[in-house]
N, C-alpha and C positions, 0 to 999 in steps of 0.2 A: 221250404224248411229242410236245414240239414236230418239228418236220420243221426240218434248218436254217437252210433259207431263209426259216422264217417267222418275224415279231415275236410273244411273244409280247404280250398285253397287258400296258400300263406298269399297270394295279392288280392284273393277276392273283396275280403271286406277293407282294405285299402283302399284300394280303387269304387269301392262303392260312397268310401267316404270321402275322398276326392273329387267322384260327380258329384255326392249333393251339396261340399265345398262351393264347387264352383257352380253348380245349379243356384242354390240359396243364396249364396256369400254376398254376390252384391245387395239384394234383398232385404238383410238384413242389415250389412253395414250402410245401405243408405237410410235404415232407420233410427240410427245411433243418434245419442243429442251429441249438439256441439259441444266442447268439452269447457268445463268453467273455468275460468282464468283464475289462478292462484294468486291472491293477493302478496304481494314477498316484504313489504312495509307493512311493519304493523304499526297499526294507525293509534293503538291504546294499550299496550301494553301494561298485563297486571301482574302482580306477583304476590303469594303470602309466604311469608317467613316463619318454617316454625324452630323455636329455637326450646329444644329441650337439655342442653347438654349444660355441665357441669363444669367444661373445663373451659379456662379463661380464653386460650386465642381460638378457640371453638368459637366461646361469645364472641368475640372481637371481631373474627372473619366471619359470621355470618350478620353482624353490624357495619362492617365495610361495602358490601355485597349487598343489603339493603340501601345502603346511605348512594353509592352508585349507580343502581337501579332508580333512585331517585332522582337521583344528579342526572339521568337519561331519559328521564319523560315515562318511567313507571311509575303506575299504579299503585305504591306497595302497601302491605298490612302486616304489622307483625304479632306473631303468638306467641307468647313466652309460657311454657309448661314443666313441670314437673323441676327439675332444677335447675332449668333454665328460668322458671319463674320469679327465681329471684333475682332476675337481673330488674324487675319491676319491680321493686321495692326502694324505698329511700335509703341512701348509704348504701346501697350495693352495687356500688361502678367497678368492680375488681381491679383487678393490678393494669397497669401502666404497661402498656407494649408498644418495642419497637417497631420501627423505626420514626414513628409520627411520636409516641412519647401521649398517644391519648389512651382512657379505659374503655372497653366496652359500654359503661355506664355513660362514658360521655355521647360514642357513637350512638347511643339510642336517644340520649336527649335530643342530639341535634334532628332523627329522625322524627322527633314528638313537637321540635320546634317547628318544623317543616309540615305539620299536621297530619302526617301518618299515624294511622287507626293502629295504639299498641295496648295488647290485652294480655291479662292472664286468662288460660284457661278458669272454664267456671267452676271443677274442681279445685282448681290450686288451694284456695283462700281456705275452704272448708275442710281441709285435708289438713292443713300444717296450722304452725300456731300464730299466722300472721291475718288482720283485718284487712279490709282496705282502707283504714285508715295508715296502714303500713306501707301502702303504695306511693310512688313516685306521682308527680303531679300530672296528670292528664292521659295516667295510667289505668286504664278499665276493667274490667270485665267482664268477658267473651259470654255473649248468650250462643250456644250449639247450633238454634238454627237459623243465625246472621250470617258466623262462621261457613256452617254449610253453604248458604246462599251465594256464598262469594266461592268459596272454590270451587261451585258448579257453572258460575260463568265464563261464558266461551271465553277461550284461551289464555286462563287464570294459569299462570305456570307454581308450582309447588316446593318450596325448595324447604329440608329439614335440617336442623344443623343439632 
């Protein structure tokens, strides 16, 4: 043991941890696991969509971005909240955007023809003055812990618009 007044030398404890580098190292790197092969295809890709926003090509691109995700072999779920939730409502397709000349209201039909799970949150309905007898047809809503069950599935990606 050093005494505390004294230095000890600047290579001693270098060289000490170099011998027991190279005393242990192999030791211990031949205890290592083989290392796990990274899948790089994702075999099921899932996606939820939450769409809270108010403004029309907001809706529109994050209805593009679902309907594509679809069109690729995801998984997808959308949640429509707060004023984005009225994009689940009937008569509420909003404005017409270029370049395709469709509404957000249409992109999420074709998402609900294609049987994607589309809900409002389970506050929406009870918060504003709308039923779900207001709702679009095969438009639901969200119980909290379905929702949660799905965004805690391995490699559920989250996307909010």
């Amino acid at each position: 043991m050093i005494a505390p007044d004294q230095n000890p030398s600047p290579r001693s404890v270098p060289l000490a941890a170099l011998f027991l580098t190279l005393l242990f190292g192999p030791v211990v790197l031949g205890c290592a696991p083989e290392p796990v092969p990274v899948d790089t295809e994702a075999t099921d890709p899932a996606i939820l969509v939450v769409l809270t926003a108010e403004d029309n090509m907001t809706q529109g691109m994050s209805m593009i971005l679902a309907n594509q995700s679809l069109d690729q072999g995801a998984d997808v779920r959308v949640l429509l909240c707060g004023p984005g939730g009225q994009l689940g409502l009937q008569g509420h397709d909003g404005d017409v955007l270029q370049p395709r000349e469709v509404s957000p209201g249409q992109l999420l039909n074709r998402l609900i023809e294609n049987e994607v799970l589309v809900e409002v949150c389970a506050i929406f309905l009870p918060n504003t003055e709308w039923t779900e007898g207001d709702l679009r047809e095969d438009v639901g809503v969200a119980q909290p812990a379905d929702v949660a069950a799905w965004m805690l599935r391995p490699g559920v990606k989250l996307f909010t618009f």
